[in-house]
C-alpha positions in Angstrom: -25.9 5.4 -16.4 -26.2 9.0 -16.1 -29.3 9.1 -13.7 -30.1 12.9 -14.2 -27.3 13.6 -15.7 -28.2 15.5 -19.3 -26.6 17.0 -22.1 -27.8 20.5 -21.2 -26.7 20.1 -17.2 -23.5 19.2 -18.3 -23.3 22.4 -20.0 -20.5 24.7 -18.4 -20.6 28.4 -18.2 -18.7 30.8 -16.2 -21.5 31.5 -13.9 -21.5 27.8 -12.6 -18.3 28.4 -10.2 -16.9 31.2 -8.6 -16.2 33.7 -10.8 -12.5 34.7 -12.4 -10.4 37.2 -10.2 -9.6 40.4 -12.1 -6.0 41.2 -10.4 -2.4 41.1 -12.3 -0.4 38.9 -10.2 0.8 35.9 -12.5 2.0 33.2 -9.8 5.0 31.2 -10.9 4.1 27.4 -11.6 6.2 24.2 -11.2 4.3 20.6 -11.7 5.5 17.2 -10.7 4.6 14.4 -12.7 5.1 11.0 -12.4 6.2 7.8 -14.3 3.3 6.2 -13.3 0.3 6.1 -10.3 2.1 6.1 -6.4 5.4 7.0 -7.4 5.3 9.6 -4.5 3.9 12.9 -6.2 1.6 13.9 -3.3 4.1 13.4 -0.8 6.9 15.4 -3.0 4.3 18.0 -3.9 3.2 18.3 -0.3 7.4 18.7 0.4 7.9 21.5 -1.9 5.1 23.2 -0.6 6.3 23.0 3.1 9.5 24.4 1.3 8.5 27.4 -0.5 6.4 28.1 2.9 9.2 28.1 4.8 11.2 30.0 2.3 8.5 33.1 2.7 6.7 31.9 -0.4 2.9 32.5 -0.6 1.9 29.0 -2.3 -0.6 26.6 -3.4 -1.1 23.0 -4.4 -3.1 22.0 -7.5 -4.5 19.1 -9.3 -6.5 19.6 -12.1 -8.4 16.0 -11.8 -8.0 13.6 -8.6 -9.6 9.8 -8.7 -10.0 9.0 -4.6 -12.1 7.4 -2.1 -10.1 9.6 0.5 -11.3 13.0 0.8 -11.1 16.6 2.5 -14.0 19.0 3.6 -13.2 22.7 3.0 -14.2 25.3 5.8 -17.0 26.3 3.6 -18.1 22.8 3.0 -16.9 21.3 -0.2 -15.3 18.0 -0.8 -11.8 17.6 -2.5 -9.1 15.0 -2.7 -7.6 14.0 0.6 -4.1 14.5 -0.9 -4.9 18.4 -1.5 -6.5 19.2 1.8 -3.0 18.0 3.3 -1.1 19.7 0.7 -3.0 22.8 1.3 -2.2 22.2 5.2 1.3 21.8 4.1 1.1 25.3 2.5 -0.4 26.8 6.0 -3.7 28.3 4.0 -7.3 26.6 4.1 -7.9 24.4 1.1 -10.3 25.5 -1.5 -12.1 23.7 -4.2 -9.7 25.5 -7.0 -7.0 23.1 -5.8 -9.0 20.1 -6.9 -11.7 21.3 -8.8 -12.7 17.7 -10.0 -12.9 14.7 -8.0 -13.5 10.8 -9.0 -15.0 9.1 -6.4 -15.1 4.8 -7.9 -18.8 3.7 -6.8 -18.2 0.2 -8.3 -16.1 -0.9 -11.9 -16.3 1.8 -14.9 -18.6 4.0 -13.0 -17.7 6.8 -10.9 -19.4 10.1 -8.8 -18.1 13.0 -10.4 -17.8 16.0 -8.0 -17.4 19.3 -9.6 -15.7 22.2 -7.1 -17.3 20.6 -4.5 -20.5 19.1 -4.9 -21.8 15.7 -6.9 -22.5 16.1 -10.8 -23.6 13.1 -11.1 -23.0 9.4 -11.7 -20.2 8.6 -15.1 -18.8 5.5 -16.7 -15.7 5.9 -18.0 -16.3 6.4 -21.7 -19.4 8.2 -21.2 -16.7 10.9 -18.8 -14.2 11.1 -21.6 -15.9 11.2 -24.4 -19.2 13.6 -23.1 -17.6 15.5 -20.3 -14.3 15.7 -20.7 -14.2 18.8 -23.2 -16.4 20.6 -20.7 -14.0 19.8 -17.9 -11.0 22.1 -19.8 -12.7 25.5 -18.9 -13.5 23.9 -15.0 -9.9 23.7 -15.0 -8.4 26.6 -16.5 -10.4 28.8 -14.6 -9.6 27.4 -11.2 -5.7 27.2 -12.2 -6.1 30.6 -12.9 -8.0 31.9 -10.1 -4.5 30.5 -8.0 -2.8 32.1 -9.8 -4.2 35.8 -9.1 -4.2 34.8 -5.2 -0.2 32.9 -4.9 2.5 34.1 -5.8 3.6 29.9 -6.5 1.7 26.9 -7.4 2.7 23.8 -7.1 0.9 21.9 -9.8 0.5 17.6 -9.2 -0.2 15.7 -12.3 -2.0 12.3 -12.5 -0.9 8.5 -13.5 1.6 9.2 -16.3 1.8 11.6 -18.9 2.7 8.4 -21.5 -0.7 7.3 -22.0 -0.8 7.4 -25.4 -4.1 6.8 -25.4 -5.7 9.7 -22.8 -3.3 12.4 -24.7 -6.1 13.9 -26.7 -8.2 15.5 -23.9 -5.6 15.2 -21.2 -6.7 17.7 -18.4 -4.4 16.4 -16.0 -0.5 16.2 -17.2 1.1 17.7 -20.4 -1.5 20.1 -21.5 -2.6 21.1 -18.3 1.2 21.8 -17.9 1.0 24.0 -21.5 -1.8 26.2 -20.2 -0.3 26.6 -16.9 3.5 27.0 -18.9 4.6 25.0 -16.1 8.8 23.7 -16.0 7.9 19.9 -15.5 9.6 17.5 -13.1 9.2 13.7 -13.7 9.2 11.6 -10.6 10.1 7.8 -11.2 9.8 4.8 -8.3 12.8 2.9 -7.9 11.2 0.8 -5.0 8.8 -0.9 -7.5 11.8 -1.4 -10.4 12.5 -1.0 -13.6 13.3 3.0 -12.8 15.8 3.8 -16.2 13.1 2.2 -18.0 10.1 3.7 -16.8 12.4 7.6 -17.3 13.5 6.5 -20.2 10.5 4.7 -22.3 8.4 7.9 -20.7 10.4 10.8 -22.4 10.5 8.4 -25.9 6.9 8.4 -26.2 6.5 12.4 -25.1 5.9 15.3 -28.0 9.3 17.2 -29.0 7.7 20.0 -26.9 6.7 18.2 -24.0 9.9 16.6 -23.7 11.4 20.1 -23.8 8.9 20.7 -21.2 10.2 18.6 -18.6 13.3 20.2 -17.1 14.5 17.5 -14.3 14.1 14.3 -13.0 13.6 12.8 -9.3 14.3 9.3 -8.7 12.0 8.7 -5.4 11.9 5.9 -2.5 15.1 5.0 -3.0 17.1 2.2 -0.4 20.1 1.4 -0.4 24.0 3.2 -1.3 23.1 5.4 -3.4 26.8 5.3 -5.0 26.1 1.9 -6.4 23.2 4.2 -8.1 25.7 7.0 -9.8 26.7 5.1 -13.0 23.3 4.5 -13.7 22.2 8.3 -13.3 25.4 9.0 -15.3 23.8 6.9 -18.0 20.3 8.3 -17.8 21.7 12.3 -18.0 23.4 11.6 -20.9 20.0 9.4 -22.6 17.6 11.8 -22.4 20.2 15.0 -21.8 17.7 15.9 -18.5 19.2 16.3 -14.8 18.5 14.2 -12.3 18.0 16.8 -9.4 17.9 14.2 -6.4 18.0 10.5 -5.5 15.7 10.8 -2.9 15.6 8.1 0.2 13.0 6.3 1.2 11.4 8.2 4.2 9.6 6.0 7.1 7.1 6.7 9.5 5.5 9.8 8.3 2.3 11.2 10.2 0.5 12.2 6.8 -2.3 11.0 5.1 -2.4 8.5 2.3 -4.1 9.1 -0.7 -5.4 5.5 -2.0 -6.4 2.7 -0.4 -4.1 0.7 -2.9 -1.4 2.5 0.3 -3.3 -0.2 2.9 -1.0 -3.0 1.4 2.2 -1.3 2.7 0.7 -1.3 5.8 1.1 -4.5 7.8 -0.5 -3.5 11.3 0.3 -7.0 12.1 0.6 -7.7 16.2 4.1 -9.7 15.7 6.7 -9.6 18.4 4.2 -7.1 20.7 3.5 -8.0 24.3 0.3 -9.4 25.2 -0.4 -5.6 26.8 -1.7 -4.5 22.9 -4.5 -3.5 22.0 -5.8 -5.5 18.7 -8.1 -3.4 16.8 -9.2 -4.9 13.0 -10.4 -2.4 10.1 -12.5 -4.2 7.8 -11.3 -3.0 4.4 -14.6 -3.0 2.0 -14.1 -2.8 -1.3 -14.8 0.3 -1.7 -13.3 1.6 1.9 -13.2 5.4 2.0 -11.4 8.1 3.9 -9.6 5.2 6.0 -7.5 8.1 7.2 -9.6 7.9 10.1 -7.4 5.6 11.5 -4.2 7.1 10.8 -4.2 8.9 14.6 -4.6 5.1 16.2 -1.5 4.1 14.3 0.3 6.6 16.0 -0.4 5.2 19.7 1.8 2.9 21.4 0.8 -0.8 22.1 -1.9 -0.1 19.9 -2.2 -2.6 16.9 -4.1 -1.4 13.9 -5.2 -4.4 11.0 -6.9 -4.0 7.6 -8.7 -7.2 7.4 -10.6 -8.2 4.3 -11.1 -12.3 5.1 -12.6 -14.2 7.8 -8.8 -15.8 7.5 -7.3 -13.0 8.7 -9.6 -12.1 11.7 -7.8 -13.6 14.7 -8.9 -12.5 18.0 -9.6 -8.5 18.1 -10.3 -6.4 20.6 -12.2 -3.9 18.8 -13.8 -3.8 15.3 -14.2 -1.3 13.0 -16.7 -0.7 10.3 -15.2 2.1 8.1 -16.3 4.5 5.6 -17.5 3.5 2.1 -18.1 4.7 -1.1 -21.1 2.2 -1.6 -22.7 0.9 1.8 -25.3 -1.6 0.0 -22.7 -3.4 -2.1 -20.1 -3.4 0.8 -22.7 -4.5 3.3 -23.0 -7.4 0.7 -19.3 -7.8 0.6 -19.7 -8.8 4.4 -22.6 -11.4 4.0 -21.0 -13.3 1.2 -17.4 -13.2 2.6 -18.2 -14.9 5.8 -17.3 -11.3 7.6 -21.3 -10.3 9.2 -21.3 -13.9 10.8 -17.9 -13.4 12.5 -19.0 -9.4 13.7 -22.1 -11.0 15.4 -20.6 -13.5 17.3 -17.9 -11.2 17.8 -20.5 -9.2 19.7 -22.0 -12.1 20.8 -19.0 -12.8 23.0 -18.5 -9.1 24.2 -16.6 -8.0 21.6 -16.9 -4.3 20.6 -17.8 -2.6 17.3 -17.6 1.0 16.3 -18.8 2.0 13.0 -18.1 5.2 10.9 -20.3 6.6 8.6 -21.3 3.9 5.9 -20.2 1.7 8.8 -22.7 2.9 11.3 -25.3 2.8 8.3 -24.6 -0.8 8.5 -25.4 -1.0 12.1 -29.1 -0.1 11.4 -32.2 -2.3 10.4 -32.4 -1.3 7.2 -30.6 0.4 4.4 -33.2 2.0 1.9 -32.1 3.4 -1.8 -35.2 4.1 -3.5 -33.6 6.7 -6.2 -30.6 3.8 -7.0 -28.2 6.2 -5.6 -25.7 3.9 -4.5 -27.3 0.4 -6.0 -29.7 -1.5 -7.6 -30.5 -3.1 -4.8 -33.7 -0.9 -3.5 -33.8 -2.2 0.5 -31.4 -4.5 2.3 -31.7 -5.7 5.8 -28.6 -3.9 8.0 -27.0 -6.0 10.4 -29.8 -5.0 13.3 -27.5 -3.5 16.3 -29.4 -0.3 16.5 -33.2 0.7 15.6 -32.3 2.6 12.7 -33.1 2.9 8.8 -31.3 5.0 6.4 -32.4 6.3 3.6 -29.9 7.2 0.5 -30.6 10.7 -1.1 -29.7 12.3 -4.0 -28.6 15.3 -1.9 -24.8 14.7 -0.5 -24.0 16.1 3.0 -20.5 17.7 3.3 -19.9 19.6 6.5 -17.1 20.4 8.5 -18.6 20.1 12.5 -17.7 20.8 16.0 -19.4 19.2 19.3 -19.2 17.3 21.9 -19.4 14.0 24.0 -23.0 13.6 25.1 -23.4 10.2 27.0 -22.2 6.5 26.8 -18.4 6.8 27.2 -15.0 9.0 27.9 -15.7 12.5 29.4 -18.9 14.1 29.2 -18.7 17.7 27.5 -15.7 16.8 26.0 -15.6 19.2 22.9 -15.3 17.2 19.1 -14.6 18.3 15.3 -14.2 16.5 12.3 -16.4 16.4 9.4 -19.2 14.4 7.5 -19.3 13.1 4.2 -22.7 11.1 2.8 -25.5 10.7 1.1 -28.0 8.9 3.9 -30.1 9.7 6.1 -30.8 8.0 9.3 -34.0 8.2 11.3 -34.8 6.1 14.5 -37.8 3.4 15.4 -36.6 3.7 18.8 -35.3 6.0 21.4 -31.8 5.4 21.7 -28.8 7.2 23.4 -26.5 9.5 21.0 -22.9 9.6 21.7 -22.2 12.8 20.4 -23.9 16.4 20.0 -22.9 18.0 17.1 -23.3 21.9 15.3 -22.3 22.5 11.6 -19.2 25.0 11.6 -21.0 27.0 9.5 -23.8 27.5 11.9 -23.5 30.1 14.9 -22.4 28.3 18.3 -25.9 28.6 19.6 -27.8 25.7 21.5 -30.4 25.5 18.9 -27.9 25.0 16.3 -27.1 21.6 17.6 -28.6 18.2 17.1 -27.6 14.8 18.3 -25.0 12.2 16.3 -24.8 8.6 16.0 -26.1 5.9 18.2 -24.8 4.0 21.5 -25.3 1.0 23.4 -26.2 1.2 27.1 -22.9 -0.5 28.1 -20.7 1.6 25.3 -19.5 -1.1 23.9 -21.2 -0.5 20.2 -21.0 2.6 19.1 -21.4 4.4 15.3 -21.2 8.3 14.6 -21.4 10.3 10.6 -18.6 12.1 12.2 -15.0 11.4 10.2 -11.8 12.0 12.2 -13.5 11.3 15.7 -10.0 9.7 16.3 -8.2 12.4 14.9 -9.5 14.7 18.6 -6.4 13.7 21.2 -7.9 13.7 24.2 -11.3 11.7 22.7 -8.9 8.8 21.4 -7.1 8.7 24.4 -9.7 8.5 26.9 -11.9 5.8 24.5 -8.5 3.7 24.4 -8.0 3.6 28.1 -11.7 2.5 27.8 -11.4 -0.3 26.3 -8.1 -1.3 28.3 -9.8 -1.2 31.2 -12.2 -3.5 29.6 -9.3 -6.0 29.2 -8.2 -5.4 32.3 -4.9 -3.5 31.3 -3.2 -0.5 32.6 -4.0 2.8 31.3 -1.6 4.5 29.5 -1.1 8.3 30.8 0.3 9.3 27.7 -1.7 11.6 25.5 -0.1 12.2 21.4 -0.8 15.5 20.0 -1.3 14.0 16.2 -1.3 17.1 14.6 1.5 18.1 16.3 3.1 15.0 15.0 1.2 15.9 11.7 3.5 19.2 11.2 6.8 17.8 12.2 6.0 15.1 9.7 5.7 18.1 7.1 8.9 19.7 8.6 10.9 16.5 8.4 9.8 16.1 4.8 11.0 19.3 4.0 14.1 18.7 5.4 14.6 15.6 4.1 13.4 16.7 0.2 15.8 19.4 0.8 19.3 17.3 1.6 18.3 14.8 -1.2 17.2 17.2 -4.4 18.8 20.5 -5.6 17.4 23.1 -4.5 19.3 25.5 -6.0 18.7 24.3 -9.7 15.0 23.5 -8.6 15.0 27.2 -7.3 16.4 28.2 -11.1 13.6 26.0 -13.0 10.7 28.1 -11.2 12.1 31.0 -11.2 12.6 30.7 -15.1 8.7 30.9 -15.2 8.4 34.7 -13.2 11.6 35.8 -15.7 9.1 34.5 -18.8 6.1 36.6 -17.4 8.4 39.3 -16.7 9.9 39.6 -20.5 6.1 39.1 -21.8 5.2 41.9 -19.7 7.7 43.4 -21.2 7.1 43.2 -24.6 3.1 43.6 -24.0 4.2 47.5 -22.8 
C-alpha cells in the first residue's frame, strides 16, 4: 500500500517546507465550516475574500486538508486544490502551497495520492493516513497557517465535511482544532437546498465540545429558494435553540463563471441539448470515474449554441459532434471503464463515421498504443493496449510533472502562432513510434522565453479532426476556443459565430457579483464585528505580554 512510502520519510521536520517567517504581524482569522460536504463553503469563502479585497483588506484563503480530483498549479509549480487557486484569484494575490498545504487526490476506493505543499508523498489508504500520518500532518499545517499569517493581515480559513464527525475529532486537522490553533470566530454554513436545514444546525451544535460550540459565533443558511419570509419563524426558532445568530439567508445564486470543486458538482449540471435549435454544437465529456480537473470545460459552457454533456453510458451518447476524453486521476483503470462499459466501441465508430475526438491529458494518453506502468504507479495492471489513434506509448513515472506553460499553435488547426497558457498535471510520459504533427509548441513558465526552451505538445491528425495535448485549460485561451469552435462549425456546415467571450473577464464579474450578492444577503456589519474580535484579542495579549 505505501510503495516507498516509510516510516522514516514520513518523518516531518521544519526543514522539509519553506521555512517559518520571523515578522510580528498576527493576521486576523475567520473560518467557515459547514454542516456537511457541498454546502457552499468554497463559494462563500471565495465571497468573503472578494469582500475584504474590496474593502482594502490584504487577505488569504486557507484549507488545512482538501480531498479533489480538481486542481491548481501555482506560478512556481506546485499543485493545490482547485477551490484555493480560485479563492486565491478571488483575493487578487498568486496562490501558494500554504493555502492548501495537503491535498487528497482518490486513485481508486480507500486509497489516495497524498500531496504535501505541492508535490506527491506517496500512495495512502485511509487508515494507514489517519492512523500513521495524520499526527505528522499537524506541524505541516500549523506552520503554513502561520506563515499566512505573518504575510495577511486576514485569513479566511475553509473547513472540511462537518465538524460532527464524532469519529475524526481526535486528530482533526481540518475543522475545530484547526480553528483552536488558528483562534478563529467560526461560522457554520448549513444547505437548505438538500433539506433537513434546522436539523443538520441543530443536531451539529448538540454534538460539538462546550468550547467549540462557544467557538462558533454565527450561522449562514446557504442556497436558499423561495420567500424567505415563510423562512423567519423557523430562524426565530433556531436563534433561540442554540442562542447563535443567523447572519444571512442567503439565495441561491445561478450561473456563476467559477470553478467547481468536485466532480460530485457534474450532477447539477444537465448540459442537456433540449429546446436548442438544430444550429448547436453537441459536444459529450466522457465522465471516468475518476474524471479530474473537468474545469476544463467550464469556458465551453459559457459559449452560446454550444451544448456541453457529461456522459458516463453508451445510453446517454446520442449523436455528438465532438468527443471529449478528459483528465483522470487513473488512466489504466478509466481506459478500462471505457472497454467494459460499451464507451471505446462507440468512440471508434464515432471516428469511424467522421466524428471528432480531442483528448486531454489522461485522455490523450488513451489515444496512444500503449499505456505502460511498470513501477504500479497508477495500477496493477503493468501494460494495456490504448485505443490506437496515434503512434504513441506512455510510460507512468514515479516522478509527477506540475508546470504552469505558455506557447503556441504549431500546425493542424485555428491560427498558426497563436500564443497558449495553461498548465500540466501527470505522471506519464509519452514517446512516439512515428513521426507525427504536434498541435502545439510549448515552454515551461519557469523557463526563459528562448527558442531552445521550447518543445513540441500533443499529437494531431492530418485532417485536425483528432487531436490530444498534456496542456489543461487549452479552452480556457479566448481566442484558441473560439477559432477551434468555428472549426468545427464549418465542419457541419453552420455559420460562424463572430462573437468572442472573454472568460476570465466573465470569471471576475462572477467574483464581483458574488460579493455583492453575499453582501445584501449576510450582515456584514456583525460579520465585520466577529473578525475584528480576533485583532482586539491579539491586541489585549499584546498587551499584557509588554
Amino acid at each position: 500500500m505505501f510503495d516507498d512510502v516509510t516510516a522514516e520519510s514520513m518523518e516531518v521536520t521544519a526543514a522539509s517546507f519553506p521555512a517559518m517567517p520571523t515578522g510580528k504581524q498576527h493576521a486576523q482569522t475567520i473560518m467557515l465550516q459547514g454542516t456537511a460536504s457541498d454546502v457552499g463553503k468554497s463559494l462563500l469563502t471565495a465571497a468573503l475574500c472578494r469582500i475584504l479585497k474590496q474593502d482594502g483588506q490584504a487577505v488569504a484563503p486557507f484549507k488545512s486538508q482538501n480531498m479533489s480530483l480538481n486542481s491548481y498549479v501555482t506560478p512556481d509549480g506546485k499543485e493545490i486544490g482547485r477551490a484555493q487557486g480560485m479563492q486565491a484569484d478571488a483575493c487578487g494575490i498568486a496562490a501558494t502551497t500554504d493555502m492548501n498545504p495537503i491535498l487528497l487526490k482518490p486513485k481508486k476506493d480507500m486509497v489516495s495520492q497524498v500531496v504535501v505543499h505541492g508535490k506527491p508523498f506517496g500512495d495512502l489508504g485511509a487508515r494507514e493516513y489517519r492512523e500513521q500520518y495524520l499526527p505528522h500532518a499537524e506541524l505541516i499545517v500549523k506552520e503554513a497557517l502561520f506563515r499566512l499569517r505573518e504575510k495577511y493581515e486576514v485569513v479566511v480559513i475553509e473547513g472540511a465535511g462537518s465538524p460532527a464527525e464524532v469519529n475524526l475529532k481526535d486528530r482533526d486537522i481540518v475543522n475545530m482544532r484547526l480553528a483552536a490553533w488558528a483562534d478563529a470566530p467560526v461560522i457554520l454554513i448549513a444547505d437548505i437546498d438538500r433539506g433537513g436545514v434546522f436539523a443538520s444546525i441543530v443536531g451539529t451544535m448538540e454534538i460539538l465540545e462546550p468550547d467549540e460550540r462557544d467557538r462558533v459565533q454565527g450561522i449562514i443558511i446557504n442556497k436558499f429558494r423561495g420567500d424567505v419570509s415563510l423562512l423567519t419563524p423557523g430562524v426565530e426558532w433556531l436563534e433561540k435553540k442554540v442562542n447563535k445568530p443567523v447572519l444571512g439567508v442567503v439565495p441561491y445564486l445561478d450561473n456563476l463563471s467559477l470553478e467547481d470543486e468536485d466532480s460530485a458538482s457534474l450532477d447539477r449540471r444537465k448540459g442537456v441539448l433540449e429546446g436548442h435549435s438544430e444550429a448547436i454544437l453537441d459536444i459529450a465529456v466522457i465522465r471516468l470515474p475518476r474524471i479530474s480537473n473537468f474545469t476544463d470545460f467550464d469556458p465551453l459552457l459559457e459559449e452560446q449554441g454550444v451544448g456541453v454533456r457529461f456522459i458516463r453510458t453508451v445510453k446517454e451518447w446520442g449523436n455528438p459532434d465532438v468527443v471529449i476524453l478528459p483528465g483522470s486521476k487513473n488512466t489504466v483503470e478509466d481506459l478500462l471503464f471505457l472497454r467494459a462499459s460499451g464507451m471505446e466501441q462507440k468512440i471508434q465508430s464515432h471516428m469511424k463515421d467522421g466524428g471528432r475526438l480531442t483528448g486531454i491529458c489522461a485522455g490523450y494518453q488513451m489515444m496512444g498504443r500503449s499505456l505502460l506502468d511498470p513501477h504500479n504507479v497508477e495500477s496493477n495492471v503493468p501494460e494495456l493496449d490504448g485505443l490506437g489513434f496515434f503512434p504513441m506509448k506512455t510510460v507512468f513515472t514515479k516522478d509527477k510533472r506540475t508546470e504552469q506553460i505558455t506557447g503556441m499553435v504549431a500546425q493542424g488547426f485555428c491560427e498558426n502562432g497563436m500564443t497558449v497558457e495553461g498548465y500540466e498535471i501527470h505522471m506519464g510520459r509519452t514517446s512516439f513510434l512515428e513521426p507525427v504533427a504536434h498541435p502545439f509548441h510549448i515552454r515551461l513558465n519557469r523557463l526563459p522565453d528562448q527558442l531552445e526552451s521550447y518543445h513540441s505538445d500533443g499529437a494531431i491528425s492530418e485532417d485536425g479532426l483528432l487531436w490530444g495535448t498534456y496542456i489543461h485549460g487549452i479552452f480556457h485561451n479566448d481566442r484558441f476556443r473560439h477559432q477551434w469552435l468555428n472549426e468545427v462549425r464549418r465542419g457541419k456546415g453552420m455559420p460562424i459565430s463572430e462573437s468572442e467571450i472573454s472568460y476570465y473577464g466573465l470569471r471576475e464579474q462572477s467574483f464581483d457579483r458574488l460579493a455583492d450578492h453575499f453582501r445584501q444577503y449576510v450582515n456584514m456589519e456583525r460579520l465585520y464585528q466577529i473578525i475584528d474580535r480576533t485583532k482586539q484579542a491579539d491586541q489585549e495579549k499584546g498587551e499584557d505580554e509588554k
